[in-house]
matplotlib code that plots the C-alpha trace (Angstrom):
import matplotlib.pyplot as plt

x = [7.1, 3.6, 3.6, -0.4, -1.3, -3.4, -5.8, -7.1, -10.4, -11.0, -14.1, -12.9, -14.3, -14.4, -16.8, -15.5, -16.6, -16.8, -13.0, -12.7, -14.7, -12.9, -9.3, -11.0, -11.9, -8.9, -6.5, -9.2, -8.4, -4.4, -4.3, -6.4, -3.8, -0.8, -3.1, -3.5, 0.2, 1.7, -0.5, 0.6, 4.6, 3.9, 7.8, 7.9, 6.3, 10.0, 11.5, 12.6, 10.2, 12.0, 13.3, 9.4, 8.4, 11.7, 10.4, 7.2, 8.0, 10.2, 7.0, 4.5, 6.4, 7.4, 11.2, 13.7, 15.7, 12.0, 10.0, 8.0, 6.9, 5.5, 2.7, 1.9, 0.5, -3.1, -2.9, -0.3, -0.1, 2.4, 5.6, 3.5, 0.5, 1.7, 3.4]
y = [-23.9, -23.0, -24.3, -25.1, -23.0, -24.1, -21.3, -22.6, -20.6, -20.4, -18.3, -16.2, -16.4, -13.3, -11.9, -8.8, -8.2, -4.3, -4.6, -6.6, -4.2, -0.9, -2.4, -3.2, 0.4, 1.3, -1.0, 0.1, 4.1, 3.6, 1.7, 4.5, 6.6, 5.0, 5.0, 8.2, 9.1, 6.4, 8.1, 11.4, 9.9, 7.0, 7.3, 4.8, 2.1, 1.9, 0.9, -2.0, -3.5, -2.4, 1.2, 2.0, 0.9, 3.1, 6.2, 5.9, 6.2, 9.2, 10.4, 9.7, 9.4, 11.5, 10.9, 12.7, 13.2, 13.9, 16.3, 17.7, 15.0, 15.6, 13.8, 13.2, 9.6, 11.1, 7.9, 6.4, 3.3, 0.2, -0.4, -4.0, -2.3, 0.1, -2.7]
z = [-18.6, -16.9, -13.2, -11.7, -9.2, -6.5, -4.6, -0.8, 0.1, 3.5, 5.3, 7.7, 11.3, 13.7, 16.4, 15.4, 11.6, 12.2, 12.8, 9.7, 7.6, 9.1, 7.9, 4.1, 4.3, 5.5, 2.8, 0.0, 0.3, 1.3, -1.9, -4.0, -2.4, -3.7, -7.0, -7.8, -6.8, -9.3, -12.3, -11.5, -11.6, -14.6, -14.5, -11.4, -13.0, -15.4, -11.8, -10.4, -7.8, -4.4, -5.7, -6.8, -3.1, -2.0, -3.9, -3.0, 1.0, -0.2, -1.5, 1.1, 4.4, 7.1, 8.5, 10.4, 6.8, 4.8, 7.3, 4.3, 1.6, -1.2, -0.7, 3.1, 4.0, 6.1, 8.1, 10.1, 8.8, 9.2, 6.8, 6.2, 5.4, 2.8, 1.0]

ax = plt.figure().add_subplot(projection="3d")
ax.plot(x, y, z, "-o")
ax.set_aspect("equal")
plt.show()
C-alpha cells in the first residue's frame, strides 16, 4: 500500500553563504567521485546496501590494514560525509 509523503521546505539562513557554497562544492565532486568509481565496478551495484558502502571504503580509504587503495579519497573527508 502507497504511504503520502509529506516534504517540509525551509530557507536556510547563514551569514556565512561562502561556507555553505564551499561544502556544495565540496559534496558535488565527493559524490562525482564515488560516481565514476561505481561505473568502473557496475558489479557493486548487485550488493547489499551496507557491503557496497563497505567496499567502497576498501576502495577509496586509507587505513592502517589498506595503506594503498585503489582509488585514494583526495580529500579527507568525514565517515558522515561520504555516506
Amino acid at each position: 500500500m502507497a504511504t503520502a509523503t509529506k516534504t517540509i521546505i525551509q530557507q536556510l539562513e547563514t551569514k556565512h553563504i561562502d561556507w555553505v557554497e564551499a561544502t556544495r562544492l565540496l559534496f558535488n565532486q565527493a559524490t562525482a567521485f564515488y560516481f565514476e568509481i561505481i561505473q568502473g565496478h557496475e558489479l557493486l551495484l548487485e550488493l547489499p546496501t551496507k557491503q557496497v558502502l563497505t567496499e567502497l571504503e576498501k576502495l577509496t580509504i586509507e587505513t592502517p590494514n589498506n595503506s594503498q587503495p585503489a582509488f585514494p579519497l583526495p580529500w579527507e573527508l568525514p565517515a558522515y560525509f561520504r555516506r
